[in-house]
N, C-alpha and C positions, 0 to 999 in steps of 0.2 A: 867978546871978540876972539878970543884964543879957542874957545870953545869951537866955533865957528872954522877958524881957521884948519884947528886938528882936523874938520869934516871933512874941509875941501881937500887937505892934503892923503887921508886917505880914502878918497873916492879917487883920486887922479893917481896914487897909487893902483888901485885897483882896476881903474881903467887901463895905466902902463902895460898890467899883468895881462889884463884882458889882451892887451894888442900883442905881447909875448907870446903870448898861447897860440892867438890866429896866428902867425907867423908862421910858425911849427905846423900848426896842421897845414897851412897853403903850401909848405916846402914836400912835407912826406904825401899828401893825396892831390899837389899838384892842380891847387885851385888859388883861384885868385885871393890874395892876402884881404882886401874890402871887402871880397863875400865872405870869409871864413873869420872876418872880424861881427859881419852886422848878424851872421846866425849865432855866433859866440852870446852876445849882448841881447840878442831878443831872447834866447834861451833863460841868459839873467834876468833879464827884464820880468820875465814874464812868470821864473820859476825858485829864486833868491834873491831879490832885489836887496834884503835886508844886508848882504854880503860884501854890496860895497863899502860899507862902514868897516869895512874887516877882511882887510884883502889876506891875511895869511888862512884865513878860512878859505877864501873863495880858491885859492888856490890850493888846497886839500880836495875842493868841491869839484873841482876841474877833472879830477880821477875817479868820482863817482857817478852815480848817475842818479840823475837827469841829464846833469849837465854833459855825461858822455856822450848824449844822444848824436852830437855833431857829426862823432869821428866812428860808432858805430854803424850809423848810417852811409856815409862815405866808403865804410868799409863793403856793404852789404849790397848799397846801390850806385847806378850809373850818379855822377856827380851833379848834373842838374836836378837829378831827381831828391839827391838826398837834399841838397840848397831848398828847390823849392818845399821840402815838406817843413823844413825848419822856420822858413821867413812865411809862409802861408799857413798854416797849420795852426788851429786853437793848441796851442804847446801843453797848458794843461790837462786837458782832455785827452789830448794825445798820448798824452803819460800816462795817464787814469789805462786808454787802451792797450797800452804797452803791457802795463802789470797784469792786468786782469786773465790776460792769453797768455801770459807764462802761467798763472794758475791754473788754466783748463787744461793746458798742454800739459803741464807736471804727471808723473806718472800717477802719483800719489792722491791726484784729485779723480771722485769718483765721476766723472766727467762720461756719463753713459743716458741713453732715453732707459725711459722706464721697461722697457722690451729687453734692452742689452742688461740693465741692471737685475732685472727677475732673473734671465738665462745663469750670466755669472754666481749670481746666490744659489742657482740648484744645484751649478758643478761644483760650487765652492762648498756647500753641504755636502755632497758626495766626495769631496776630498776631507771631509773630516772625520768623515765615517770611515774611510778608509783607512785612515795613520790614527785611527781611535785608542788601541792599543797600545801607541805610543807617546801621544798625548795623555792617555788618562796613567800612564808610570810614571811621566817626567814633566809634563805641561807644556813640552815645546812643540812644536810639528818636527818632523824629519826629512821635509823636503818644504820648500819655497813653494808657493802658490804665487804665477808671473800673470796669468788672465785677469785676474784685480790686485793689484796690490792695497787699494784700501782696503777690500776684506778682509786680506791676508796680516796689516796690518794691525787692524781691531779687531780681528777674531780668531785671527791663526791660532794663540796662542790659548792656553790655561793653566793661568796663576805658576809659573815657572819658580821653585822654593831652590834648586841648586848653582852654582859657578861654573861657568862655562869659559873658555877659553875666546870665544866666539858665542856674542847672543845669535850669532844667525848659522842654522843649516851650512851643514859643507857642499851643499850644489849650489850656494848661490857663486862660491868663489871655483869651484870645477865639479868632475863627476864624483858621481858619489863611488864609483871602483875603479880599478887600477889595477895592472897587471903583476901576478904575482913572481917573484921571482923566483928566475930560473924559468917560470914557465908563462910566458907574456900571453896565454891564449887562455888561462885559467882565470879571471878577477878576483880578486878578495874583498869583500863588501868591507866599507868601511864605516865606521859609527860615524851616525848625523853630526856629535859631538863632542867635544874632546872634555870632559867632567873632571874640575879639579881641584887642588886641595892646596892653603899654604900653610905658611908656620906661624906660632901665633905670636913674633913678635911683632914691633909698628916697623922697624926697614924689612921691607921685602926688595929682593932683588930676582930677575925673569927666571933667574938660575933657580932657586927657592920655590917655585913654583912646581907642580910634578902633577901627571897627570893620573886618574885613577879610576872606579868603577863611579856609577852612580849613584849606589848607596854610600858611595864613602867621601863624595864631594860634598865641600866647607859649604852652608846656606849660602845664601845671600847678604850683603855685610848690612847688619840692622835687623835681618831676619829672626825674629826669637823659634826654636824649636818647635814649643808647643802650637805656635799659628802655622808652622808647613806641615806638622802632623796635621794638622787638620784640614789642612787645604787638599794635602796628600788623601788624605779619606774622601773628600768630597767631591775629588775631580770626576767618579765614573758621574755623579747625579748634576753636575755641574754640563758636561760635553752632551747629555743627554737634553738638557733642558735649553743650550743652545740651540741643538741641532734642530729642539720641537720651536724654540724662538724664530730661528730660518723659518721656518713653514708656515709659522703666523705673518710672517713678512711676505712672501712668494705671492699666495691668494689675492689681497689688497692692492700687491702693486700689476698683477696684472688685472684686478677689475676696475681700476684706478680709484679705489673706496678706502680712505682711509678712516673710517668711522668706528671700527671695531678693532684697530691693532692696536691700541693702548689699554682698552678693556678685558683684551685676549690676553697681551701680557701680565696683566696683574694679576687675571686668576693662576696663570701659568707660574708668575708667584709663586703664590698663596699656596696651591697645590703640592710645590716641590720644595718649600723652604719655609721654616720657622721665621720669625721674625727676628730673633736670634743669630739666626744665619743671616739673613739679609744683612744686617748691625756690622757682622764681624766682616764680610764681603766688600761691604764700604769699607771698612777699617784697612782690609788689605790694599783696595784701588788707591787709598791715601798714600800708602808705604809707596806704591809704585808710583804714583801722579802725582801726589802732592795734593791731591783733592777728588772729590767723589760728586757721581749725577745730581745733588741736589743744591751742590756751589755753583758748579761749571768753571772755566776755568778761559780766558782769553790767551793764554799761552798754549800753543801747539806742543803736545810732549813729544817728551824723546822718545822716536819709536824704538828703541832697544829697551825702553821700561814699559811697554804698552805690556798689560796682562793677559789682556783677550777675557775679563771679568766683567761682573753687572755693571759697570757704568759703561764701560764700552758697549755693550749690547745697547743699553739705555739712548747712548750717541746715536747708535746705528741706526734705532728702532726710530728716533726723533729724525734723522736724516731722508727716510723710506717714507714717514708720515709726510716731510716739509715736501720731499719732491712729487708723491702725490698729488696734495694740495696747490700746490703754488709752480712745481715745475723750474723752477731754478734753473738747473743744469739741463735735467731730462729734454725741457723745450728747446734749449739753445742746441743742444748736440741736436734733435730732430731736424731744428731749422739750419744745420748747418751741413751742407752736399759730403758725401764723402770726398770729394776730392779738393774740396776746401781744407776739410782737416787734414788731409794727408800734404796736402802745399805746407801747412803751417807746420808740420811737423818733420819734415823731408828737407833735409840739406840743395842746394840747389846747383844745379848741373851746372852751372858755371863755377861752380866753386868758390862761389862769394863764404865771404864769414859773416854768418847770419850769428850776430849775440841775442837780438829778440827775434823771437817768431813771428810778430808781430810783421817786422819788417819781410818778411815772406812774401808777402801779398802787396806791401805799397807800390802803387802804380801802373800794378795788374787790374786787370778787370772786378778779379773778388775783392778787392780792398772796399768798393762799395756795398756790397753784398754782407761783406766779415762789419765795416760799422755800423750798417741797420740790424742786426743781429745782436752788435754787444747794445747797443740802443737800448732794445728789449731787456734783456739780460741786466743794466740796470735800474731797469725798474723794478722788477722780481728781488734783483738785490736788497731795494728799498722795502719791497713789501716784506721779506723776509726776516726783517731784522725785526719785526715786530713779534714772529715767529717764537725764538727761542725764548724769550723771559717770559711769556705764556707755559711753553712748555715745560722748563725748571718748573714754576709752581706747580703747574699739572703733575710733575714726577713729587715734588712734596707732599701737595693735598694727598696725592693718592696713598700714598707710602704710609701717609699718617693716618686717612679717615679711611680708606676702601680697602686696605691691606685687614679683611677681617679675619682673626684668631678666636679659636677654642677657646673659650673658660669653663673649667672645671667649678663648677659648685655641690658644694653634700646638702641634701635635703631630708627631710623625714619620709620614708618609705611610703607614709601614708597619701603623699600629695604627687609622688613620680610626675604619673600621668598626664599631668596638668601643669607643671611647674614649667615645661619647654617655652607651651607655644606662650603662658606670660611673662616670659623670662625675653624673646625674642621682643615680644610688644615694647616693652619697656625697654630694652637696647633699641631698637628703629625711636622710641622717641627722644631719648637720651641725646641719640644723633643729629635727629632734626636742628637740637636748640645747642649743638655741641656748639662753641664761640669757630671760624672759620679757624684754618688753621694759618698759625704768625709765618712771617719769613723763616729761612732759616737761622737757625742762633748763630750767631758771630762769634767763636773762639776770641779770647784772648789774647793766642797770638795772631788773629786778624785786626783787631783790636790796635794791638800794638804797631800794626803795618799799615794801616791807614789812619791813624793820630795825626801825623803831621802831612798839612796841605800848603802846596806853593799857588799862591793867586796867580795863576796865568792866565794873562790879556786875553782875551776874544780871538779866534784864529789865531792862536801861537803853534809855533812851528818847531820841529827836534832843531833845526838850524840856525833856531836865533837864540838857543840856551847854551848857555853856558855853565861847566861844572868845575869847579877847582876842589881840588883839595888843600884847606885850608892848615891841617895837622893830620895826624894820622887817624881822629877820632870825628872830625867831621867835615862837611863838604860844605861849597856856597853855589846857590844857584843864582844867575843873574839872567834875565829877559829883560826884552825893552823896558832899561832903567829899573827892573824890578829887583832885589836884591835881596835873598833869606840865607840863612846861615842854621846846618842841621847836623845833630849828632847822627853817629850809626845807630844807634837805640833809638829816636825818634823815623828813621827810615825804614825800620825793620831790622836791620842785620844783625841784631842781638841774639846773640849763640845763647839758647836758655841752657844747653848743657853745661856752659862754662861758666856759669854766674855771669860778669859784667863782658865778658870777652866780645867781640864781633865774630861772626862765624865766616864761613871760608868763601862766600859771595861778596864779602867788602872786601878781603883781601885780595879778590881776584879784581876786583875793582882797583883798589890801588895799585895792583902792580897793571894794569892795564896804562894806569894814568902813568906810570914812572916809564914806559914802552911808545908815551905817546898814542897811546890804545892800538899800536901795532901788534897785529898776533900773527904775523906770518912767519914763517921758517927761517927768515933773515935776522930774526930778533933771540938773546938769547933766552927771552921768557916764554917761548914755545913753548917749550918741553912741559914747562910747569902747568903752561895754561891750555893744554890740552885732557889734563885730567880732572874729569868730569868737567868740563868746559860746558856745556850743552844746560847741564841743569844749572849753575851758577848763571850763566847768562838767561835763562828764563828768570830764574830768581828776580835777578836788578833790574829787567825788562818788568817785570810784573811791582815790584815795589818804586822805579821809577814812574811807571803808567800811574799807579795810586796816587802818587806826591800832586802828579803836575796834572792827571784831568786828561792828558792826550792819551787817542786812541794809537797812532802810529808807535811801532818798536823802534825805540832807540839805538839798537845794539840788533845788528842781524849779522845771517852768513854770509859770505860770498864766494859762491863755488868758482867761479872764474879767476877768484883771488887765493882762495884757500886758506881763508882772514876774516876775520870779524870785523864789520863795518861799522862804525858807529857816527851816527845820524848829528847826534849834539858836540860841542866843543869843548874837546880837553889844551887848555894853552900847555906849550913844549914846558916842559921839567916844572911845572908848578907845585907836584909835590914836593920836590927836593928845592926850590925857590923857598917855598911858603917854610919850611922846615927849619933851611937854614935862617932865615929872617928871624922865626920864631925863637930859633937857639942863641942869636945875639941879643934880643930882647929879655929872655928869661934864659939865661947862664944856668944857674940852681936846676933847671928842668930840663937839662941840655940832650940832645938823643943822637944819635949818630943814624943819618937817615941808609945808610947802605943794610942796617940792619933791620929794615922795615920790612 
């Protein structure tokens, strides 16, 4: 019965909160307190119900979204209009549409028909032949490519081995000259990049930093010398063999035939690289990505560590084959009017504050038009996802059976002649009955990152787990009623550099959890947790995803906030709770959590 009781009391908490909230928006957008109560509740109803059991959640949830949808809408449209999409509107579906058109609309998405994608890849080839020279000295480009930035993204670059002040171009942030002084009508060109060098102790301070030629800037930190000398030798036959990769790409997508661009690249291979080379090329995409074309990887890199190397081309070449085939994108942008997509993408002359673009279109005429379109779109999604784990094996088989190499054998003089064509025989049969070729092998340390699995319910959701930290050395995860308890060496975060230590993705973890997982400017753990932030958060994203089975990121950006969102539930000061608790229980092991 007490059991029972706690439920009702906080659900009727939670309902209190709910009517707190309507209140607020009916006061600031001037709507009826009842409607801006029953959109509040159908939003929950329909999109966290698990929430009422847990009102300081839902009132976290209240500032993200989905649930923002209320008062972004109110913001963006007339006030009937934004009520009725809330209380009428499949809400889920809705939200499905919401996301999918901030990714078309993202700069960064190759969001082109197969006609605008060929065009861009010609000029984007002619911008690399251009800045060749300076690619093939340093690996960066020396100006931005803005007509695709996914090209510009995955291919701009190659294998960059030095420290830059700035991984990007000086014209992305202004011109690249500037008037000389004393005489404003002369320019002085100035370098793409400012190449630099520190000192070799661990506190660096900005001062310590000094800027220098390019021969004389410190690698890259991890970089061993002998792999940038090498990289450094290989970039002229590396830019070359992209640029002949563009051109295997171009033909196919405009005869819409993708039968022969996967067979063109391997000889293109085989042609320009040992298999040696290929080995050590994956070895660098690892340094940069954390993994290579024949793992793949569900975490989006950092574009400031993109290489512009074989796996990237391999992405590309796989993205050119899928939109071929299947049309993903290419079909949706066809079917979709130019003046559709410039609505969606165009601020609106009333000067509403459009946060989705989505909402561009609600209540317009295209709003029917933009649904049967995403309609379409996914189902392609669905077709597509069948897509890529075909093609991972396809890029394995090949690399292992069709990547074929010279062998040198010595024969007796007497048999030359003869000795090729049964020496071929006998290789074509070798192969026929070769055993197929396995998955790929699973490291150790993958091994170790995927050991421990939390049984998560059927449809479980980032919003109804929960994470505590239980000590400084392991976490507990709880879902409906589910409850496991996990070291950081069972999750992965075991620093093999340091013997037993956690390496520096747990700790950005726990001091997350000790900020309340706040990382905005208001918090004093900014500072800290802006460096390398990006890669530690795919980290826990990618070994959280392993533990629990879910596809959704726990942990994103949020540019509107300029904060890291995080999806699952950290309770307030749990780490320093569970700590202190721990320290009264065991005195002898006692720790002083400020020093964590």
């Amino acid at each position: 019965m007490a059991r029972r009781s706690t439920r009702r009391t906080a659900r009727e908490s939670a309902l209190a909160l709910l009517y707190r909230r309507a209140n607020r928006i009916a006061e600031v957008y001037e709507i009826a307190t009842q409607q801006a109560y029953t959109c509040l509740k159908r939003l929950v109803d329909s999109l966290a119900t698990e929430l009422y059991e847990r009102p300081a959640e839902l009132q976290r949830a209240f500032s993200r979204f989905p649930l923002l949808l209320l008062e972004h809408a109110l913001k963006a449209l007339p006030k009937d209009v934004a009520v009725r999409l809330i209380t009428e509107e499949d809400l889920r579906d809705f939200v499905r549409r919401v996301q999918v058109v901030e990714w078309l609309v993202d700069e960064e998405t190759p969001f082109l028909t197969l006609g605008e994608l060929t065009r861009h890849t010609e000029r984007f080839r002619d911008y690399l032949r251009l800045h060749a020279p300076f690619l093939i000295q340093t690996g960066l480009p020396p100006r931005s490519y803005d007509e695709c930035r996914w090209l510009y993204l995955n291919l701009g670059r190659l294998y960059d081995t030095r420290a830059t002040s700035s991984p990007w171009p000086r014209d992305v942030l202004h011109h690249l000259t500037r008037p000389s002084p004393g005489c404003p009508s002369r320019p002085v060109r100035l370098s793409p990049y400012t190449w630099i060098k520190m000192p070799a102790q661990a506190a660096i301070l900005g001062r310590d930093i000094t800027a220098c030629e390019y021969h004389e800037a410190d690698y890259l930190k991890g970089m061993h010398q002998e792999a940038a000398d090498r990289i450094e030798l290989s970039r002229e036959k590396l830019l070359n063999t992209k640029l002949r990769l563009l051109d295997i790409l171009i033909d196919p997508a405009m005869k819409r035939d993708s039968g022969k661009v996967w067979p063109n690249f391997v000889k293109l291979l085989a042609a320009s690289f040992t298999p040696g080379d290929i080995e050590f090329f994956f070895y660098m995409d690892r340094f940069y990505l954390g993994t290579d074309a024949r793992y793949g990887s569900d975490v989006n890199p950092d574009p400031k560590m993109v290489p512009g190397g074989l796996t990237n081309w391999i992405d590309v070449l796989g993205h050119f084959e899928k939109e071929i085939r299947f049309g993903t994108l290419a079909r949706t942008k066809a079917a979709m009017l130019p003046a559709l997509f410039q609505k969606l993408t165009t601020a609106s002359e009333g000067g509403h504050e459009y946060r989705w673009a989505y909402l561009n279109v609600v209540g317009s005429a295209e709003q029917a038009r933009l649904d049967a379109i995403l309609r379409q779109l996914f189902l392609r999604l669905d077709e597509e996802k069948k897509f890529w784990p075909e093609f991972r094996h396809r890029v394995n088989s090949s690399l292992s059976c069709e990547f074929l190499v010279p062998v040198t054998v010595y024969v007796p003089f007497a048999i030359v002649d003869g000795i090729s064509s049964f020496l071929q025989q006998r290789a074509d049969q070798m192969f026929e009955h070769w055993p197929a070729p396995a998955a790929p092998a699973v490291t150790s340390q993958q091994v170790k990152r995927i050991a421990a699995k939390f049984p998560a319910p059927e449809g479980l959701k980032w919003s109804e787990v929960t994470i505590e930290f239980v000590s400084n050395d392991s976490l507990r995860f709880t879902a409906r009623g589910v409850q496991k308890r996990y070291t950081y060496t069972e999750l992965g975060f075991k620093d093999g550099r340091k013997g037993d230590l956690p390496d520096t993705s747990w700790e950005f973890l726990k001091l997350m959890a000790e900020h309340n997982g706040d990382s905005s400017k208001a918090t004093a753990a900014s500072q800290v947790l802006k460096h390398k932030a990006t890669k530690k958060v795919q980290a826990i994203n990618k070994r959280l995803k392993e533990l629990t089975g879910l596809s959704e990121r726990p942990i994103s950006w949020s540019r509107g906030d300029s904060k890291y969102r995080i999806a699952f539930n950290f309770h307030k000061n749990t780490l320093q709770k569970n700590l202190a608790n721990s320290s009264k229980e065991e005195p002898e092991e006692r720790e002083d959590p400020k020093e964590d």
